[in-house]
N, C-alpha and C positions, 0 to 999 in steps of 0.2 A: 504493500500500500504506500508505503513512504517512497519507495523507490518512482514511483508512478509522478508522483508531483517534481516539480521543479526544486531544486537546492533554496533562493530566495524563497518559496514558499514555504518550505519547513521551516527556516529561520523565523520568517513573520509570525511562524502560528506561535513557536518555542517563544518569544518575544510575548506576543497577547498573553498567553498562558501563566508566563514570570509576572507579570502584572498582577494578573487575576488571582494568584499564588499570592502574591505580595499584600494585597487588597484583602483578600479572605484572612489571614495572620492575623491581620491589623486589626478586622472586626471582630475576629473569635470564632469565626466561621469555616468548615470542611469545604475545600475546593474540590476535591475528589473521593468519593461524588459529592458532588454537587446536587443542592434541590433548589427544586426550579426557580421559590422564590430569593435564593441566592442568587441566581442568575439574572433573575430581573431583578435585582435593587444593584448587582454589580453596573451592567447596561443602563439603568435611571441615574446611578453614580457618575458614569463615565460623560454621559449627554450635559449633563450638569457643570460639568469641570469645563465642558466646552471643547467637547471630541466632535467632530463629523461622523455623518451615517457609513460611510467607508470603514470608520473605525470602529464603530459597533458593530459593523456585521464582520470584521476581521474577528473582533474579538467571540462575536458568539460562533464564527465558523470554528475558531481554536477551541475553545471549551468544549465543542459536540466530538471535534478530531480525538482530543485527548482522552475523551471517556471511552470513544468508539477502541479509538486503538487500546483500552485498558479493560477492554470486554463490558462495558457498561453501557448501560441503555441511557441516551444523552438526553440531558434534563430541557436541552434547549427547544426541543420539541414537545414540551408541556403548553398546555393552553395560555398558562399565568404566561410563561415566556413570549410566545408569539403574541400576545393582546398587547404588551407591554412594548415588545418590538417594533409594533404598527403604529400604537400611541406614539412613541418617540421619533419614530419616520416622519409622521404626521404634523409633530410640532416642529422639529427640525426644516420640515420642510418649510415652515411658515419664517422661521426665522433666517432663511435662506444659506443653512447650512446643510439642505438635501438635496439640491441639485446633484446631480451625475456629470463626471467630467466630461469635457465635449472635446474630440482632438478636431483641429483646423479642418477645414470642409476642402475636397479638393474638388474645385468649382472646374466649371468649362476653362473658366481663363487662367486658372491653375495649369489645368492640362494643357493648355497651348504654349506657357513658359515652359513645361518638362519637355513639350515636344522640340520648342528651339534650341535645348540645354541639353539634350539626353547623349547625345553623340562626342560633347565634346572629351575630349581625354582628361582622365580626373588620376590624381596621384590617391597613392594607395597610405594605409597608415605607418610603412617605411619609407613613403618619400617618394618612390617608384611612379613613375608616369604610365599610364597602361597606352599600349601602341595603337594606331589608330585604328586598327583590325579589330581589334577586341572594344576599343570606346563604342565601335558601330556595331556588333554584334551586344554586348551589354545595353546599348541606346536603345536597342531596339526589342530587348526584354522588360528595358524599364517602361517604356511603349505602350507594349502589349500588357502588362501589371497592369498600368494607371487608367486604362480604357475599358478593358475588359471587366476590371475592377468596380467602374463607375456604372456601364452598361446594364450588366445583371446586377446593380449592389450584392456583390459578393462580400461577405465576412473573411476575415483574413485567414482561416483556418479552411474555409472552401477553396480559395486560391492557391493555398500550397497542395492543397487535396486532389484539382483537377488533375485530370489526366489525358490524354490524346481521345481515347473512346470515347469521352463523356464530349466531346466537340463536333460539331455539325457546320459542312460549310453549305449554305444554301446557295439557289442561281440567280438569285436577286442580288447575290453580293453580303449579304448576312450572314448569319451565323448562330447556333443556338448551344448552349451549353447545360448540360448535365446534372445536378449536384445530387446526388446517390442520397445522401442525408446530411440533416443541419442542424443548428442549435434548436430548432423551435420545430423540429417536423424528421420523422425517422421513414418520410416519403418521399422517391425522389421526386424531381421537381425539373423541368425545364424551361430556362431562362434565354430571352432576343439579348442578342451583342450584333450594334448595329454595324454595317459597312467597315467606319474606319476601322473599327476595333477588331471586326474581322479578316480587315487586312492588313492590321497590325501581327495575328495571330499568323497570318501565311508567310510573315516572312522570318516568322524564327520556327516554323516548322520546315525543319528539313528532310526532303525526300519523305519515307514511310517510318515514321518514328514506331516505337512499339505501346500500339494497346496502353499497355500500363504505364508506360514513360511519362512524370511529371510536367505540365507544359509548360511550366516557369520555370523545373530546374532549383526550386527550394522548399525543404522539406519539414517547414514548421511556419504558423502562424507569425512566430517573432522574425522569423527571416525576412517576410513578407514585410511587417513592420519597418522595419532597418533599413528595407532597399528604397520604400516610399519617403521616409524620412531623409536618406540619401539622395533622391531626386532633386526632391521639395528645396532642400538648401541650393542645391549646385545649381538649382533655377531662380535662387534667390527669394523663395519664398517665405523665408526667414525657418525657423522650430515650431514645435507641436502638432507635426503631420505625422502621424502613423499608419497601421492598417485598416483604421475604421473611417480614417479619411476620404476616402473611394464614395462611402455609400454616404455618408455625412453630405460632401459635397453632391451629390447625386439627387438628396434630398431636398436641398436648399435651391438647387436650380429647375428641381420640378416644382416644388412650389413658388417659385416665382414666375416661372411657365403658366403658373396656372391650377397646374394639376391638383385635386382636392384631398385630401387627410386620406381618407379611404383606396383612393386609384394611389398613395405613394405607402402605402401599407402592406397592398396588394403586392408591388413590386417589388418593394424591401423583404417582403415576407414577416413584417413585423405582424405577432398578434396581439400587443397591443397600442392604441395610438399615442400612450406615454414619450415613447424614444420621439418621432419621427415630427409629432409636433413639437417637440424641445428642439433637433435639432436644426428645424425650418422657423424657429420662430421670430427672428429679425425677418425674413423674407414675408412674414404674414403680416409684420407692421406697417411695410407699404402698401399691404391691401387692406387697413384696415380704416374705421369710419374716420376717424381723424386725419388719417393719411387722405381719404377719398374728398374729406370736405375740404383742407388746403390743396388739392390737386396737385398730391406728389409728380414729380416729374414735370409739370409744366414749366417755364418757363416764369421765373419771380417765385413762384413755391408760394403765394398768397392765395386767400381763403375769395372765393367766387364774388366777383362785383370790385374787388382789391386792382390796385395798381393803375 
């Protein structure tokens, strides 16, 4: 089980735990086990001190780990716990310490800096120049990432997942992709990747690649991550572009398109409209009444009968 998670996430839970360890001592209280209304006056303690929801739910992830891994039934799934958890979410959020981190939206005019930027030769972290063989053949993976990516809003863990089988070139010029299972669906599902992005995907497909062969070439969510945040700079789009950047910006330019809550839910595959209206929601301020009664976009930006 431990072997299965990341190193940084063992560390983190060992971290919450010493805590809650520390905090049980100090009251007089068994951390292990734990009952449950231990758990929730820990979590009502920690919101209090002026922790984020991030870190409540680090800490109630670690508490449920450490009982699991000690053969015990984890108290954090008691009802006191979970009423207690949602309370807290719920105030936190009013206090606007529940927000979810948003990583940078990688917009349409996002994508048109990586496409001017993607080819040129980037030095490596010994200093090394890569030749200009390899800047166009890497330019042209980062290409297919950041299109493909935005197209189906793929999740960064679909992206290193696709594979050659799962892609479809149609005769219109399109293309359709695959994804066998996802965070939110153990259905496959298949996703339009228009034109460019499909012929982005024909030029680092070489000859008859095999069936199962990766069509990016990397084999973890965090790869994908690294490579988009690598773009992002070398196109000057400054930090904070990751892997969820793709669909983020994907979001923000259909709803400015137009497109409504429901039709960008459908294509993000979100089930529910939390994410997808957070991450569109400056784009819905210009359609909103106050925006519509100054007439965003005109010319003076004054309110009707003005100027």
């Amino acid at each position: 089980m431990k072997r299965s998670r990341r190193p940084s996430t063992n560390r983190a839970y060992a971290r919450a735990w010493r805590r809650f360890e520390v905090w049980a001592g100090r009251e007089r209280l068994r951390p292990l086990p734990a009952s449950p209304v231990t758990v929730a006056a820990y979590l009502t303690h920690r919101a209090a001190a002026g922790l984020s929801m991030s870190s409540l739910a680090m800490d109630r992830k670690a508490i449920s780990h450490h009982h699991r891994s000690s053969g015990l039934p984890t108290p954090t799934a008691a009802e006191e716990v979970r009423q207690t958890y949602a309370g807290l979410r719920n105030q936190l959020a009013e206090e606007g310490r529940g927000e979810p981190h948003q990583a940078r939206g990688l917009t349409a005019a996002g994508l048109a800096a990586i496409r001017r930027t993607a080819h040129r030769p980037r030095s490596g972290p010994t200093g090394r120049t890569e030749s200009p063989g390899h800047a166009r053949r890497r330019g042209d993976v980062d290409i297919a990432i950041a299109t493909v990516m935005r197209d189906a809003l793929l999740r960064r863990s679909e992206a290193a997942e696709l594979r050659w089988r799962a892609v479809t070139f149609m005769r219109n010029g399109s293309a359709r992709v695959t994804v066998r299972r996802s965070k939110t669906s153990a259905a496959a599902v298949v996703l339009y990747v228009g034109a460019e992005a499909a012929s982005a995907l024909r030029r680092i497909r070489r000859g008859s690649p095999p069936p199962d062969e990766r069509v990016f070439g990397l084999k973890s969510g965090r790869a994908i991550s690294n490579r988009i945040a690598a773009m992002a700079r070398e196109a000057g789009l400054g930090e904070g572009f990751s892997g969820h950047s793709p669909r983020v910006g994907m979001a923000q330019d259909l709803t400015a398109a137009g497109a409504g809550l429901t039709a960008i839910m459908v294509a993000g595959r979100w089930k529910s409209e939390r994410m997808p209206a957070y991450y569109s929601r400056a784009e819905d301020l210009e359609r909103g009444a106050v925006a519509r009664f100054y007439g965003a976009g005109r010319d003076g930006g004054g309110p009707p009968g003005t100027g």
